[in-house]
C-alpha positions as CSV (number, residue, x, y, z in Angstrom):
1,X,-10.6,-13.3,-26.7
2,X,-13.2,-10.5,-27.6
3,X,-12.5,-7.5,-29.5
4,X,-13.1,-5.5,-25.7
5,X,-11.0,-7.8,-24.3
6,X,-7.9,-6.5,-27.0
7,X,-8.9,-2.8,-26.2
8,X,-8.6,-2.9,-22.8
9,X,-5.7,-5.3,-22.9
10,X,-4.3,-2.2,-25.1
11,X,-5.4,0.5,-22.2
12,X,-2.9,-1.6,-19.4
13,X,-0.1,-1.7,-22.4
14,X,-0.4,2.2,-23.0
15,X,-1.6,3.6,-19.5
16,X,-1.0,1.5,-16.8
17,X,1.8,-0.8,-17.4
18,X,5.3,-0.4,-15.9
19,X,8.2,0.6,-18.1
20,X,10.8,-2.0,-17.1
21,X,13.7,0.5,-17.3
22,X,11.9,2.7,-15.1
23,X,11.7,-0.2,-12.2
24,X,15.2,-1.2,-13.1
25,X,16.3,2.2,-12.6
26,X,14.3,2.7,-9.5
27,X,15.0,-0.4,-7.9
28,X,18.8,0.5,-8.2
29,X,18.0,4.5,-6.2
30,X,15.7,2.7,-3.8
31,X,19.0,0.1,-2.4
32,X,21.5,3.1,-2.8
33,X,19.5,5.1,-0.7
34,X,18.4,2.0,2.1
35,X,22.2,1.3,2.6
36,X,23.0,5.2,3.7
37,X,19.7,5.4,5.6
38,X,21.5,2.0,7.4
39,X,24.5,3.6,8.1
40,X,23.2,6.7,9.3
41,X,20.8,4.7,12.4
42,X,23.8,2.9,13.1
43,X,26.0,6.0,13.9
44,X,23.4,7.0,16.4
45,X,23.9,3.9,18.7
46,X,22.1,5.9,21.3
47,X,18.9,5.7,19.8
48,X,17.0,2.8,18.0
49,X,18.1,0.4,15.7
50,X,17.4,-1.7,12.7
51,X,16.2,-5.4,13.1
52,X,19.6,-7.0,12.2
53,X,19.9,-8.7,9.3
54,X,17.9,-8.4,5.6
55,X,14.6,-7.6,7.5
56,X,15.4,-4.1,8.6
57,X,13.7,-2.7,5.9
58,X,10.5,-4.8,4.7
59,X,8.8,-3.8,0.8
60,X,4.7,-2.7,0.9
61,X,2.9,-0.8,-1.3
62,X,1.6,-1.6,-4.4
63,X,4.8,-1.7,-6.7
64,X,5.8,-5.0,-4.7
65,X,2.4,-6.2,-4.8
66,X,2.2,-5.4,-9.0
67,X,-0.6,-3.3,-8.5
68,X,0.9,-0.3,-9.0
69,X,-0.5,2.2,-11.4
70,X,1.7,4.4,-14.2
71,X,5.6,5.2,-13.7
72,X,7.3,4.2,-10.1
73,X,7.1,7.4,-8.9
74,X,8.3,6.2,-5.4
75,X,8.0,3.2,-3.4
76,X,6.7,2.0,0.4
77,X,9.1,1.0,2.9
78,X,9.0,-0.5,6.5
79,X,11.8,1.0,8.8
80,X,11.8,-2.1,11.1
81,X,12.9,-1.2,14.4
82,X,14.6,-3.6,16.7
83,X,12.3,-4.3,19.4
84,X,14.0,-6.7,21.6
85,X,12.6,-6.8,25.5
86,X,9.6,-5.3,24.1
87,X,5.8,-6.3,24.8
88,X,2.4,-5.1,22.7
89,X,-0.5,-5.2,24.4
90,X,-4.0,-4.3,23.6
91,X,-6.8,-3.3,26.0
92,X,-4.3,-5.3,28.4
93,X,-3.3,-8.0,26.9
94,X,-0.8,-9.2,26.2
95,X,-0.8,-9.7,22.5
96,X,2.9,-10.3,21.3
97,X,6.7,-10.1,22.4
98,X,9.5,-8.0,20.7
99,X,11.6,-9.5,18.0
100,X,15.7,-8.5,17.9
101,X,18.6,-9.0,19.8
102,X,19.7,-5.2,21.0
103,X,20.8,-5.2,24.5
104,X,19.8,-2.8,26.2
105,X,17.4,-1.5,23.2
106,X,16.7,2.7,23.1
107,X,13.5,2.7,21.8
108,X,12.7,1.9,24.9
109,X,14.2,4.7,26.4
110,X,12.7,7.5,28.6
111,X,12.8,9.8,25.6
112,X,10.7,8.2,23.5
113,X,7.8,7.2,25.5
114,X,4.9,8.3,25.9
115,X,3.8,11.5,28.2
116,X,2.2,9.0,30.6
117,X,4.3,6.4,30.4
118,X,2.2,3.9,28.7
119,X,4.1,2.5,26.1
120,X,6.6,3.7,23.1
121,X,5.1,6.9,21.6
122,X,4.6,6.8,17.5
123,X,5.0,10.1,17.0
124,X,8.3,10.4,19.1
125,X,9.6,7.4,17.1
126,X,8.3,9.7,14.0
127,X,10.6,12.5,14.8
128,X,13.5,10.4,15.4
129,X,13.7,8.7,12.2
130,X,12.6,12.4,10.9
131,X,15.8,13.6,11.8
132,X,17.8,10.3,10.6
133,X,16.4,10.7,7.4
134,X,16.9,14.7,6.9
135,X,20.5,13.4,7.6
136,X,20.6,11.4,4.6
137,X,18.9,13.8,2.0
138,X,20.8,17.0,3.2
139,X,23.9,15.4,2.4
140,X,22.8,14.7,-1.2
141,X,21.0,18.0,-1.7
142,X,17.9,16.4,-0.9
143,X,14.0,18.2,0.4
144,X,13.0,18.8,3.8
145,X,11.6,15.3,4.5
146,X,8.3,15.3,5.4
147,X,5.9,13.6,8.1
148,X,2.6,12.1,6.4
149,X,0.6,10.2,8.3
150,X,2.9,7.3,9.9
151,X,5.4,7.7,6.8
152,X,8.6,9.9,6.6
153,X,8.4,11.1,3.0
154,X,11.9,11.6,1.6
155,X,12.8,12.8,-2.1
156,X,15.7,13.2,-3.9
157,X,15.4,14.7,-7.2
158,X,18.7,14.3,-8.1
159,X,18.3,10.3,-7.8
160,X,14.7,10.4,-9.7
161,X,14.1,8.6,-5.9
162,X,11.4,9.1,-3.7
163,X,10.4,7.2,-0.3
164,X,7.3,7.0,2.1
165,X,9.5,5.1,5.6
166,X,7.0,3.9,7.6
167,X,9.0,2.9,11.0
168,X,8.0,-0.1,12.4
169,X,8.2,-2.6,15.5
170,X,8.4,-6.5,15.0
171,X,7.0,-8.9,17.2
172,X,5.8,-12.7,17.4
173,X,2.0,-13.3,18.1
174,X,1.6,-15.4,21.0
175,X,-1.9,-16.7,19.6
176,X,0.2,-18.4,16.7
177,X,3.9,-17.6,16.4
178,X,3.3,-15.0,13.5
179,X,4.9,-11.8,12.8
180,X,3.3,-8.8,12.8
181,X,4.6,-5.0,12.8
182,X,2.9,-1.7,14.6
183,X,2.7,1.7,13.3
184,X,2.0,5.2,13.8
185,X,-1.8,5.3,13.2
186,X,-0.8,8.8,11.7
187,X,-4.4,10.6,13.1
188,X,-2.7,12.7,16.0
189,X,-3.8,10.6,18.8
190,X,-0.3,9.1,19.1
191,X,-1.9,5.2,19.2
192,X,-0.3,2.3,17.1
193,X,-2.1,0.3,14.4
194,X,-1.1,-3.4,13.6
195,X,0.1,-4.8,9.7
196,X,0.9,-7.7,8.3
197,X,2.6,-6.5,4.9
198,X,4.2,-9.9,3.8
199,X,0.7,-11.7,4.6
200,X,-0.9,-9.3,3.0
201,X,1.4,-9.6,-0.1
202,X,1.1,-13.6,0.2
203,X,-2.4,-13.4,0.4
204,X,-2.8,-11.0,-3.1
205,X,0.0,-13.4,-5.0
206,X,-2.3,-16.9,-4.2
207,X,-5.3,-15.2,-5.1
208,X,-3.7,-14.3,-8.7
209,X,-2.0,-17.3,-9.2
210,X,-5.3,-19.0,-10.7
211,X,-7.4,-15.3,-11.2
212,X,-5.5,-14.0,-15.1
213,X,-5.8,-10.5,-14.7
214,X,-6.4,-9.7,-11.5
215,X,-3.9,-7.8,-10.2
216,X,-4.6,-5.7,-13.9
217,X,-8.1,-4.9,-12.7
218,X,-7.0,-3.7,-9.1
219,X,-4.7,-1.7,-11.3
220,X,-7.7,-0.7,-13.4
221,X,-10.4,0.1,-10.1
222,X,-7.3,2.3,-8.8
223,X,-7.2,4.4,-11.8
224,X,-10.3,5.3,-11.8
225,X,-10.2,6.4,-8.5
226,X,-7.0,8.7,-9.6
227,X,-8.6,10.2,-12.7
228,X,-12.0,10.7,-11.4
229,X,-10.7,12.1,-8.1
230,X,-12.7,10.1,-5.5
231,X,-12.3,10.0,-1.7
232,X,-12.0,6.1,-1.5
233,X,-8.4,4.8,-0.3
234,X,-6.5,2.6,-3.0
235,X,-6.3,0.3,-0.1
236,X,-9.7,0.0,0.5
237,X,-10.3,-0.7,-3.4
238,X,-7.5,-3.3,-3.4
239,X,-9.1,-5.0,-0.8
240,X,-12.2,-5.6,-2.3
241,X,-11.9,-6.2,-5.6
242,X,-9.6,-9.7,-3.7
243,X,-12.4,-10.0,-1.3
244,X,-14.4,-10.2,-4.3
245,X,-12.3,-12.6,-6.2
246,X,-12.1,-14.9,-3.3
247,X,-16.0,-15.0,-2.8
248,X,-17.6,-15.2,-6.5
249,X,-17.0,-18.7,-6.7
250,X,-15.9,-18.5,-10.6
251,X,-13.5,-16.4,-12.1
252,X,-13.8,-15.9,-15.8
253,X,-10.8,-15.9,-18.0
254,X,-11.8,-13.0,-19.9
255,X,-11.0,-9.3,-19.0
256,X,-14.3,-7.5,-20.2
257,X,-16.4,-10.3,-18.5
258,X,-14.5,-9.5,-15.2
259,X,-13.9,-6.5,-15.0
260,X,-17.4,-4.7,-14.6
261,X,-18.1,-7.4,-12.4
262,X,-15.6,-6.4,-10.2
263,X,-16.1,-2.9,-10.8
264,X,-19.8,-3.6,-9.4
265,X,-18.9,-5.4,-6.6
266,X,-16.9,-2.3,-5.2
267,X,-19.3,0.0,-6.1
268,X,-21.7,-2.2,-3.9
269,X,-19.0,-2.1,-1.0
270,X,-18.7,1.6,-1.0
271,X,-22.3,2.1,-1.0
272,X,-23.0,-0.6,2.0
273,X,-20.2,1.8,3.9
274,X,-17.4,-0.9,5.0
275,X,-14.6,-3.1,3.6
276,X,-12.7,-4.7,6.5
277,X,-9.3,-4.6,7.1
278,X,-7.6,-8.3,6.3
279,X,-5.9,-8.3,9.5
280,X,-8.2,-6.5,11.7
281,X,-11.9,-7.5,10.8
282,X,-13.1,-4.6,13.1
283,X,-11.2,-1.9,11.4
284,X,-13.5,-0.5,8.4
285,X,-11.0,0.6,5.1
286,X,-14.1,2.9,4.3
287,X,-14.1,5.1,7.5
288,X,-12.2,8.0,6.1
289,X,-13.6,8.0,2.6
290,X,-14.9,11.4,1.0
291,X,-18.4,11.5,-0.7
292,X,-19.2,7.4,-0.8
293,X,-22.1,8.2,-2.9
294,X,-20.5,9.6,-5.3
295,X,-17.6,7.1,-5.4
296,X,-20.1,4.3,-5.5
297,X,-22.4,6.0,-8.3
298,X,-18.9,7.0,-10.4
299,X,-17.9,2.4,-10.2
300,X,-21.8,1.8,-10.8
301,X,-21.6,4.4,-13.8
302,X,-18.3,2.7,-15.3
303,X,-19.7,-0.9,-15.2
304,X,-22.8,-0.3,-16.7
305,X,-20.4,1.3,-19.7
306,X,-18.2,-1.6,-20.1
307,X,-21.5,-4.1,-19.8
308,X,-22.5,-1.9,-23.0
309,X,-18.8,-1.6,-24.9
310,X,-19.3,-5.3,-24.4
311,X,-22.9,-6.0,-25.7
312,X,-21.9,-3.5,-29.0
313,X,-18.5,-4.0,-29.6
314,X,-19.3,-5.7,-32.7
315,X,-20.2,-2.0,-33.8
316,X,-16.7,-0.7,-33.3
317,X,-13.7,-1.0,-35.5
318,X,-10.2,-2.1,-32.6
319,X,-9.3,1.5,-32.7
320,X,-12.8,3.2,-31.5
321,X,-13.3,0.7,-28.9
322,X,-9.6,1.4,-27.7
323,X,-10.6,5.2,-27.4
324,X,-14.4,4.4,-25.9
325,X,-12.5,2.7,-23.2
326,X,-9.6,4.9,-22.8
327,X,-12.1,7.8,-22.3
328,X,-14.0,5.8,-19.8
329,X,-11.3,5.0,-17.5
330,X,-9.6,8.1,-18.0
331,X,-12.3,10.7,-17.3
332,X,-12.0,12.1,-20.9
């Protein structure tokens, strides 16, 4: 291990690294606060319902992937909606049936369909779980929960808790039997986008399993983005910094050998002006991104650092080359 290697390794430990009483202690809010949200969709048994069983609520985010960065500040949930007698289609066809076993099921109600009768609308599936969830926090002295994008953002200070509820449908893909989930694309358009968030979560785990440190360097790319404010989705960054792992062919075991390589590699994405989307090739991660340029000149800059730290770290005593690299990542 190089003397870089031990500075940075000492950045993770100090910065970035989750406090185990904190997750403990989140964990805990987050599974009080599930069961009430339960109860509360079940009293309304006119409306929709959770998927029965221990997938009613499904984990994303980066805390369950362990790529996320500083204290658990709150965590990503799927609502998952039963969506028994249901069919998505796409540009008609027919592209999966409806998972549950609620009979008749709401959702697919009048109410909450859309204006011309097309399909279920995401934004009236928004404002219903809107108002289950205000339910729940006024009765603990919650916030007004708030719409963001396809999440209901719910926070309860008094628990240290806070929640981004993404509802969800389930359904079986009748190209191979696989289950996938639509959301509410969130843009005002009232149209559904399709996720995969267990895949997804798979697919980051196998990657690491032979990669050491690669979750820590997703963990890294991301807070850069935070400290240096840039327009680039953490999403987007995930994804390639494992597209990147998957393609380089050799995977070093050292943490300031692979970092700046990685570091490169997404500053090359951002300035090329895509990343796909794992589970929909079409679907660029980069289309919403603020001032590529200067997100992809910011990664460039950083990598060329570290490539230096590394060349002259044999001119630093362990606690300067902690504090050149603490500066560098943190914007200081």
């Amino acid at each position: 291990m190089s003397d870089l290697d031990a500075a940075i390794g000492k950045y993770i430990e100090d910065v970035i690294r989750l406090s185990r009483d904190d997750i403990e202690q989140s964990a805990a809010s987050r599974k009080w606060f599930l069961t009430r949200l339960r109860n509360e969709i079940e009293k309304h048994d006119d409306g929709p319902q959770l998927l029965a069983g221990d997938d009613g609520f499904v984990n994303f985010g980066s805390y369950f992937k362990g790529t996320k960065v500083g204290d658990v500040d709150e965590f990503d949930v799927l609502v998952v909606i039963d969506s028994n007698s249901g069919v998505f289609s796409l540009g008609g066809n027919r592209v999966g049936d409806g998972q549950g076993t609620v009979d008749p099921n709401h959702k697919y109600d009048e109410r909450f369909r859309k204006a011309d009768g097309s399909g279920v609308s995401p934004s009236k599936i928004l404002n219903w779980l809107h108002e289950i969830v205000a339910d729940v926090v006024y009765s603990f002295g919650g916030e007004e929960p708030q719409i963001h994008g396809p999440a209901i953002m719910a926070r309860i200070e008094s628990q240290d808790l806070a929640l981004d509820l993404v509802p969800a449908g389930v359904f079986t893909r009748k190209s191979d039997n696989s289950t996938f989930y639509n959301i509410a694309k969130g843009d005002g358009d009232d149209g559904w986008i399709l996720t995969s968030p267990r895949e997804d979560i798979e697919e980051l785990d196998d990657a690491a399993e032979d990669r050491p440190n690669l979750k820590n360097i997703i963990r890294i790319v991301k807070r850069v983005r935070d400290q240096y404010g840039l327009g680039v989705s953490s999403f987007a960054l995930e994804r390639q910094v494992l597209r990147y792992a998957r393609d380089c062919g050799f995977w070093s075991q050292y943490l300031a050998v692979e970092l700046p390589y990685a570091v490169r590699s997404v500053a090359d994405a951002i300035e090329a002006g895509k990343i796909p989307d794992l589970f929909n090739p079409s679907s660029n991660l980069l289309a919403d991104a603020r001032d590529r340029r200067g997100a992809a000149c910011t990664y460039r800059s950083i990598a060329q650092d570290l490539d230096e730290l590394y060349e002259n770290q044999g001119d630093y005593d362990a606690d300067d080359l902690y504090e050149a690299v603490h500066d560098l990542l943190e914007n200081e």
